[in-house]
C-alpha positions as CSV (number, residue, x, y, z in Angstrom):
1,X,-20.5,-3.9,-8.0
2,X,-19.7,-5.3,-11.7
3,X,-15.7,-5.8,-12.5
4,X,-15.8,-2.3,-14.9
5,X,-16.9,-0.6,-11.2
6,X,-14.3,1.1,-9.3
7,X,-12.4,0.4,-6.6
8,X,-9.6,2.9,-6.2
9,X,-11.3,6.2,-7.0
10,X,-8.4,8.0,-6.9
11,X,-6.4,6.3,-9.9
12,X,-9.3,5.3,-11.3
13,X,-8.9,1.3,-11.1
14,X,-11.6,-0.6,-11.7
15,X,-12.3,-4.2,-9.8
16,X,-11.6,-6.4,-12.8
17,X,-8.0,-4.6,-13.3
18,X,-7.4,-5.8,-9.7
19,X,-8.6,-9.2,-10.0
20,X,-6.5,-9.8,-13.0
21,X,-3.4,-8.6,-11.4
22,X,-3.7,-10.6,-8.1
23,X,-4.2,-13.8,-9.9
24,X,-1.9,-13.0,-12.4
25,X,1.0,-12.0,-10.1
26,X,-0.5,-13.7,-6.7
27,X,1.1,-10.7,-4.4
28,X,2.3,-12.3,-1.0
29,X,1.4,-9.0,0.1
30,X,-1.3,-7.0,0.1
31,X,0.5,-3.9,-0.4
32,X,1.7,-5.2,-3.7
33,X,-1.5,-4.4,-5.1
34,X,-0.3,-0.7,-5.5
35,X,1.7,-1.8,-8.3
36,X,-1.6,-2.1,-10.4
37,X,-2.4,1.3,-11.7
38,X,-1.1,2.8,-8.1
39,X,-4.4,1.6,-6.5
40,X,-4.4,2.1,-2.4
41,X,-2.0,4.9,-2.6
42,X,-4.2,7.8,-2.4
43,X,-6.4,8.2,0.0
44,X,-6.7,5.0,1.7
45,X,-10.6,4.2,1.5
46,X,-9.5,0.8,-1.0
47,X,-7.3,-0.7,0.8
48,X,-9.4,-3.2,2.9
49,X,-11.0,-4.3,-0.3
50,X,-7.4,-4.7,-1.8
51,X,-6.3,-6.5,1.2
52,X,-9.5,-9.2,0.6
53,X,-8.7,-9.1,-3.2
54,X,-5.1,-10.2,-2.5
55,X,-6.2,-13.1,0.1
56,X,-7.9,-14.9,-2.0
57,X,-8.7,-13.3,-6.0
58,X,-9.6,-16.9,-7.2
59,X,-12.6,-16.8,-4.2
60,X,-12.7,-13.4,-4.0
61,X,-16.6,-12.4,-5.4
62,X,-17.7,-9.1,-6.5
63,X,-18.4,-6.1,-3.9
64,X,-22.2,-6.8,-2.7
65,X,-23.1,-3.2,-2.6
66,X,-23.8,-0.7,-5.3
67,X,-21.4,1.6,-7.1
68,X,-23.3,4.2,-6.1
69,X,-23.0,3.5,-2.3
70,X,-19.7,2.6,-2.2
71,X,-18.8,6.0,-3.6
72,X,-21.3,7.5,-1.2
73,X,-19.6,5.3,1.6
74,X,-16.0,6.9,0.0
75,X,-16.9,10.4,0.1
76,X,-18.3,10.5,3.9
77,X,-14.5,8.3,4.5
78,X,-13.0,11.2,2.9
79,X,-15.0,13.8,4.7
80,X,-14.9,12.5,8.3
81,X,-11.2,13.3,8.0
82,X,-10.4,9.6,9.7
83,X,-7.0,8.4,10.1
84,X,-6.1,6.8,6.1
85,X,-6.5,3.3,6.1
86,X,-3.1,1.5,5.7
87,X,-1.8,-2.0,4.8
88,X,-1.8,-4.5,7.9
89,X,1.7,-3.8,10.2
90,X,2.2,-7.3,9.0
91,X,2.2,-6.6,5.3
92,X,5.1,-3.8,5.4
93,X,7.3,-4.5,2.7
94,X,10.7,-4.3,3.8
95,X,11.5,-3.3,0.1
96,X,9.5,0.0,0.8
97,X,11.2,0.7,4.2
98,X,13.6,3.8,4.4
99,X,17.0,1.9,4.5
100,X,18.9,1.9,7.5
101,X,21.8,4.2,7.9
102,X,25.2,3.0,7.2
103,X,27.5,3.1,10.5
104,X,30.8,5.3,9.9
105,X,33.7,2.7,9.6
106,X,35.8,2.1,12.8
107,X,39.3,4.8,12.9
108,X,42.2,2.9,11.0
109,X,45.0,2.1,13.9
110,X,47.0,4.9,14.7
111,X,44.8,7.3,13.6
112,X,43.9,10.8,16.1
113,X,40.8,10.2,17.3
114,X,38.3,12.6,15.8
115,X,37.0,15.8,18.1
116,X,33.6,16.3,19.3
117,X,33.1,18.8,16.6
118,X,34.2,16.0,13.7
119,X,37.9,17.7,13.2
120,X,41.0,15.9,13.6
């Protein structure tokens, strides 16, 4: 692949976008490379080239296959219905997470304890 090829299909990002943006911004995570152009977040198929691109985008060299069979290679991904490929279990970003729920503050002294049903 040449760096005007694409990577993420579904936003349309091409390899030298992403190769700019991890040296530029050297992402401790790999999931950080959605933040260019939203690459990763469609359908999955990028993100093991993301993740490689992140590792290492000084050493990182071009994709050794052809446009052409990497989008043939994208198309059976998105036809065999797999599982989506995700970001390592490692790389969550806590950032991302759904925040925890806050506990209800402890009754005031004195205060009625509060009914099953929530009333006082």
């Amino acid at each position: 692949m040449q760096p005007d090829d694409l990577v993420c299909y579904c936003y349309h990002v091409p390899l030298r976008k992403l190769l700019h943006f991890a040296r530029r911004e050297r992402p401790q995570r790999a999931s950080r490379m959605s933040q260019c152009l939203g690459a990763g977040t469609g359908c999955g198929w990028c993100i093991p080239f993301l993740e490689k691109i992140a590792a290492d985008p000084d050493g990182c060299r071009l994709i050794s296959e052809s446009p052409d069979d990497y989008a043939a290679r994208r198309r059976a991904y998105i036809l065999e219905k797999r599982p989506k490929n995700t970001f390592a279990a490692a790389d969550a970003d806590p950032a991302s997470a759904p925040e925890a729920p806050v506990p209800a503050p402890p009754p005031s002294p004195g205060a009625a304890p509060a009914s099953p049903d929530g009333q006082v």
